[in-house]
Biotite code that builds the C-alpha atoms (Angstrom):
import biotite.structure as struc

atoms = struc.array([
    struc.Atom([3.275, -22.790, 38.725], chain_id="A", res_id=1, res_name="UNK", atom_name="CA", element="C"),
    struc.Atom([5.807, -25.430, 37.214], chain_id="A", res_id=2, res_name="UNK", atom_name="CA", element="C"),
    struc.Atom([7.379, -25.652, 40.900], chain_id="A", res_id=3, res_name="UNK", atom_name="CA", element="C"),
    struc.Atom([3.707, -27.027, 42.219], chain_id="A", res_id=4, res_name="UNK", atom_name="CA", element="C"),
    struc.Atom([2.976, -29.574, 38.481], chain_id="A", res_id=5, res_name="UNK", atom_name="CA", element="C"),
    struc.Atom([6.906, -31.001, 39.865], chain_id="A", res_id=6, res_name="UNK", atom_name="CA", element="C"),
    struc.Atom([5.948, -31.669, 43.237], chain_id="A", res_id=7, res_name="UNK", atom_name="CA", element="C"),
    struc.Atom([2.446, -33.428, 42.103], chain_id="A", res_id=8, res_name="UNK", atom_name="CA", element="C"),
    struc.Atom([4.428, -35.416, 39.843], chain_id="A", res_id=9, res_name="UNK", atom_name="CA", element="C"),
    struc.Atom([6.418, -36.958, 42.579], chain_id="A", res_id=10, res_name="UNK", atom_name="CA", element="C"),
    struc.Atom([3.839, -37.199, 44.763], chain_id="A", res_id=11, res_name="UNK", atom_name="CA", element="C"),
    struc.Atom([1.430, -38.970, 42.825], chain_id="A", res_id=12, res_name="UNK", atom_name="CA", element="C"),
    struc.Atom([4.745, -41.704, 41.854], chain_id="A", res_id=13, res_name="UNK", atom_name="CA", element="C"),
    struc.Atom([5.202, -42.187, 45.291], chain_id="A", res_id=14, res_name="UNK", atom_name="CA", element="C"),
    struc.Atom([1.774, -43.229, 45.904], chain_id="A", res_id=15, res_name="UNK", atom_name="CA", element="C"),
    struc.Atom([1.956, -45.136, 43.138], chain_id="A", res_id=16, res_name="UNK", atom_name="CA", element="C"),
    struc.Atom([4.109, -47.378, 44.731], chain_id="A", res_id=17, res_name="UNK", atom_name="CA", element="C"),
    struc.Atom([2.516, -47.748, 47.804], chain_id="A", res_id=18, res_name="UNK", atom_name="CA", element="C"),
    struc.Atom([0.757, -50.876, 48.078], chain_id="A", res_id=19, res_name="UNK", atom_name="CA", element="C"),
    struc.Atom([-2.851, -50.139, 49.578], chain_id="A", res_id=20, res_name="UNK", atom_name="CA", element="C"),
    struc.Atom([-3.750, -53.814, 50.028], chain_id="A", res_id=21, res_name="UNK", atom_name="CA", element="C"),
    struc.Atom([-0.678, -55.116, 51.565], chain_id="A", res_id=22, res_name="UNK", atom_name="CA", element="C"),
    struc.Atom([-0.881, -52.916, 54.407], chain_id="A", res_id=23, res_name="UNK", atom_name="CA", element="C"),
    struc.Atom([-4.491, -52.523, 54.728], chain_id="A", res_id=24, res_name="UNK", atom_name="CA", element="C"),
    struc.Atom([-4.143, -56.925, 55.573], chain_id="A", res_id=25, res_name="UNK", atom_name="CA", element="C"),
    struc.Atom([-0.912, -56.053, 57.496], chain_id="A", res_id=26, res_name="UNK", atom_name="CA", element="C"),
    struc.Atom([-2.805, -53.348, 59.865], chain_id="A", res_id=27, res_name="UNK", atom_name="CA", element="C"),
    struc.Atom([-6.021, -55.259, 59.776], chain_id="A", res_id=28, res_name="UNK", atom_name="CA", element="C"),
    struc.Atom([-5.238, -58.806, 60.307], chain_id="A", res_id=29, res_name="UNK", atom_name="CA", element="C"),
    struc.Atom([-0.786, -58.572, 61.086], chain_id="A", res_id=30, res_name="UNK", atom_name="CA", element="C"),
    struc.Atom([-0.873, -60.848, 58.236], chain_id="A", res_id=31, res_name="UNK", atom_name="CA", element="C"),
    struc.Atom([1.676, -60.906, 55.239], chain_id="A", res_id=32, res_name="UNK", atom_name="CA", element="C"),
    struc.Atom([0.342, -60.663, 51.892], chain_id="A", res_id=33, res_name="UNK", atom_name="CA", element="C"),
    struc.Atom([2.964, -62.212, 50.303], chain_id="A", res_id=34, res_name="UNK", atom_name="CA", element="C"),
    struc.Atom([2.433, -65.356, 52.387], chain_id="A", res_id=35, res_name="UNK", atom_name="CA", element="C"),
    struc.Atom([-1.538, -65.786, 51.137], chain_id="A", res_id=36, res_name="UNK", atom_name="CA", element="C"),
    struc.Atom([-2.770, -66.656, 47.991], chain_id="A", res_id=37, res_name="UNK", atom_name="CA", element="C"),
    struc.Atom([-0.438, -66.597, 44.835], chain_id="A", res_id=38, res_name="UNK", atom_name="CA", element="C"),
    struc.Atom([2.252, -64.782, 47.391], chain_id="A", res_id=39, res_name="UNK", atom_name="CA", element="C"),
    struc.Atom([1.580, -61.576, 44.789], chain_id="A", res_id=40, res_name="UNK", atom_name="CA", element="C"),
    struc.Atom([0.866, -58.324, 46.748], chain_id="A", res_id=41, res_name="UNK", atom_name="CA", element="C"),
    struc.Atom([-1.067, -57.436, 43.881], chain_id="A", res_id=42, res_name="UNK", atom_name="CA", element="C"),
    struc.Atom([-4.643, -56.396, 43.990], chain_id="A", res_id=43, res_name="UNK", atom_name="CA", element="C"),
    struc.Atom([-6.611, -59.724, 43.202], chain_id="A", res_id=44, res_name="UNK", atom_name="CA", element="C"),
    struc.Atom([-4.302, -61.702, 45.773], chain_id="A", res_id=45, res_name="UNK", atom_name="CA", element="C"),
    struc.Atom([-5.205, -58.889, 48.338], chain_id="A", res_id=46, res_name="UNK", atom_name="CA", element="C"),
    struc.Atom([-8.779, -58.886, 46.982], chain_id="A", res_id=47, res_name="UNK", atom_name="CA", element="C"),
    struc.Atom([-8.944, -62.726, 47.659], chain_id="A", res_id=48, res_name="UNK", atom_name="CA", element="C"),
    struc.Atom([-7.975, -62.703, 51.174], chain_id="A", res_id=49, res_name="UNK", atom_name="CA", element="C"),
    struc.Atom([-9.626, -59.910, 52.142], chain_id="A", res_id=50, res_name="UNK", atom_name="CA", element="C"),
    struc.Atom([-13.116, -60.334, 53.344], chain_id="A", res_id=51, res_name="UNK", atom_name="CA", element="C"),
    struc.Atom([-16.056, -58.322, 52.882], chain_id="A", res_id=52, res_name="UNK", atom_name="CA", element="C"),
    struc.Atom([-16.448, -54.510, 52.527], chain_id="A", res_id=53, res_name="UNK", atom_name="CA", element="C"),
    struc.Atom([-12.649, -53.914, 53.157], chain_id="A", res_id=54, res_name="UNK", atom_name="CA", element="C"),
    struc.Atom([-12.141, -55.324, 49.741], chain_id="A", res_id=55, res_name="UNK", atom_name="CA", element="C"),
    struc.Atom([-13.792, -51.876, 48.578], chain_id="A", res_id=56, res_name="UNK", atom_name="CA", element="C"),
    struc.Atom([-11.120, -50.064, 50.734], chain_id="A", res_id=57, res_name="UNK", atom_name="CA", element="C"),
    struc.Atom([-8.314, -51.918, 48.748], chain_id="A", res_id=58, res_name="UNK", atom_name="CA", element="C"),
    struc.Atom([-9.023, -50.366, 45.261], chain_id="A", res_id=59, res_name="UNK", atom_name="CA", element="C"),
])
């Protein structure tokens, strides 16, 4: 069981670095998040140019 706690340790840091607004604005709109706003691809910058009920998606 200590083979399948390893592999959902890496998995969960990988998605931890996967930025879920950035691309979400890059496949929605082809837009660069780092371009709009404060240039952070945080989540308030991506919640500020985001409109609507895709901001829900983000977080």
């Amino acid at each position: 069981m200590q083979w399948m706690e390893a592999s959902m340790l890496v998995l969960n840091y990988l998605l931890g670095g996967f930025f879920t607004g950035y691309w979400i604005i890059r496949l929605k709109d082809g837009r660069d998040l780092r371009t709009l706003g404060s240039g952070n691809a945080g989540a308030r910058n991506a919640g500020r140019s985001l409109i609507g009920a895709v901001r829900f998606y983000m977080v």
